[in-house]
C-alpha positions as CSV (number, residue, x, y, z in Angstrom):
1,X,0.0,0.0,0.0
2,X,2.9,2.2,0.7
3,X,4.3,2.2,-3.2
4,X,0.7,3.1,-4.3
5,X,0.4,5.8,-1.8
6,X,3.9,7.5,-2.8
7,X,3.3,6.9,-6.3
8,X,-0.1,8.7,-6.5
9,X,-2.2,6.1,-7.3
10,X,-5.1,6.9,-5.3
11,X,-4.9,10.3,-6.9
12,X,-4.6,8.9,-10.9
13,X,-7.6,5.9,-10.0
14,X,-9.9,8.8,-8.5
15,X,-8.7,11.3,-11.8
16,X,-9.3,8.0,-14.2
17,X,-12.9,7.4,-13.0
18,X,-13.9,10.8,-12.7
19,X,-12.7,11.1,-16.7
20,X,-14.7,8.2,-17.2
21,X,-17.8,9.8,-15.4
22,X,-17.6,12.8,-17.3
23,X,-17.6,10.7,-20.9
24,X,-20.3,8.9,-19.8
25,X,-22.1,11.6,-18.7
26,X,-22.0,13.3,-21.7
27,X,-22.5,10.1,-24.0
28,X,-26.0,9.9,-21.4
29,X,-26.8,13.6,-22.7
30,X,-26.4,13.4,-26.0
31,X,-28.8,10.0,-26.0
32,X,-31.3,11.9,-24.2
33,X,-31.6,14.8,-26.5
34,X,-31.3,12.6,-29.6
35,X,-34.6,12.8,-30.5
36,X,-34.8,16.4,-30.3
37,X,-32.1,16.3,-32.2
38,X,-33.7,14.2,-35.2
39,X,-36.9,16.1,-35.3
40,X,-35.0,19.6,-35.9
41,X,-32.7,17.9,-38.6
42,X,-36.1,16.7,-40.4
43,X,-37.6,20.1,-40.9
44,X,-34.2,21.6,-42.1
45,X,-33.7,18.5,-44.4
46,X,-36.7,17.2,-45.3
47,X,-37.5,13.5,-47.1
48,X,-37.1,13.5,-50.6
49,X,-39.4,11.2,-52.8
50,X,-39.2,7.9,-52.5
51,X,-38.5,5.7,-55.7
52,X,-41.0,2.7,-54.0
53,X,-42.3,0.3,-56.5
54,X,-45.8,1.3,-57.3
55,X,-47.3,-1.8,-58.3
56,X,-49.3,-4.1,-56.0
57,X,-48.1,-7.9,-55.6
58,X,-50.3,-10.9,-55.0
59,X,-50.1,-14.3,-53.0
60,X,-49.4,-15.7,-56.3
61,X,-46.5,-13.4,-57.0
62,X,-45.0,-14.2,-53.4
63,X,-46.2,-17.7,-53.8
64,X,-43.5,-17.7,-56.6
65,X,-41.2,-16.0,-55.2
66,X,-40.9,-18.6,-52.6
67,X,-40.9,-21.5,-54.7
68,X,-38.1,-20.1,-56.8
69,X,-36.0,-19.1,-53.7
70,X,-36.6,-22.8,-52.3
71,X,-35.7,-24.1,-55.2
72,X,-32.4,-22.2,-55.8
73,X,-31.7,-23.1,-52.3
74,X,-32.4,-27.0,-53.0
75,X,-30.0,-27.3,-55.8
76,X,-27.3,-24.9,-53.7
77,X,-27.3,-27.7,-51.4
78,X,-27.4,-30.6,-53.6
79,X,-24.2,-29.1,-55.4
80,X,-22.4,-29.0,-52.2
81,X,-23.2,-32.2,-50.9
82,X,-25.5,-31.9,-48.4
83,X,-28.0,-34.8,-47.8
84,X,-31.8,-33.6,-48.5
């Protein structure tokens, strides 16, 4: 106890968690006035148009869809070896 006591080291461990205090501290702030933050960045940069698909898909489309993808997946497998 005596070499930390000469050395400072009670001194450097209290500086090292009050650094660590203060950086969390402000890490805590900034989460809490994130959403703040958000809503004034939408009104000075609004959303631009979104380049969506505008057509509407069916359960047959997706029914498709997931056939083909299953399929594809099959034959991935049966190439590499994999017992079905």
């Amino acid at each position: 106890m005596q070499h930390i006591h000469d050395a400072q080291g009670f001194v450097i461990a209290i500086m090292g968690m009050l650094i660590v205090f203060a950086a969390l501290t402000i890490i805590s702030i900034f989460i809490s006035l994130l959403p703040k933050l958000v809503v004034l960045l939408a009104n000075i940069f609004p959303e631009g148009h979104h380049h969506a698909v505008q057509g509407k898909t069916t359960k047959k489309d997706d029914d498709k869809l997931l056939a083909a993808i299953g399929f594809g997946l099959l034959k991935i497998r049966a190439n590499n070896g994999d017992k079905i």
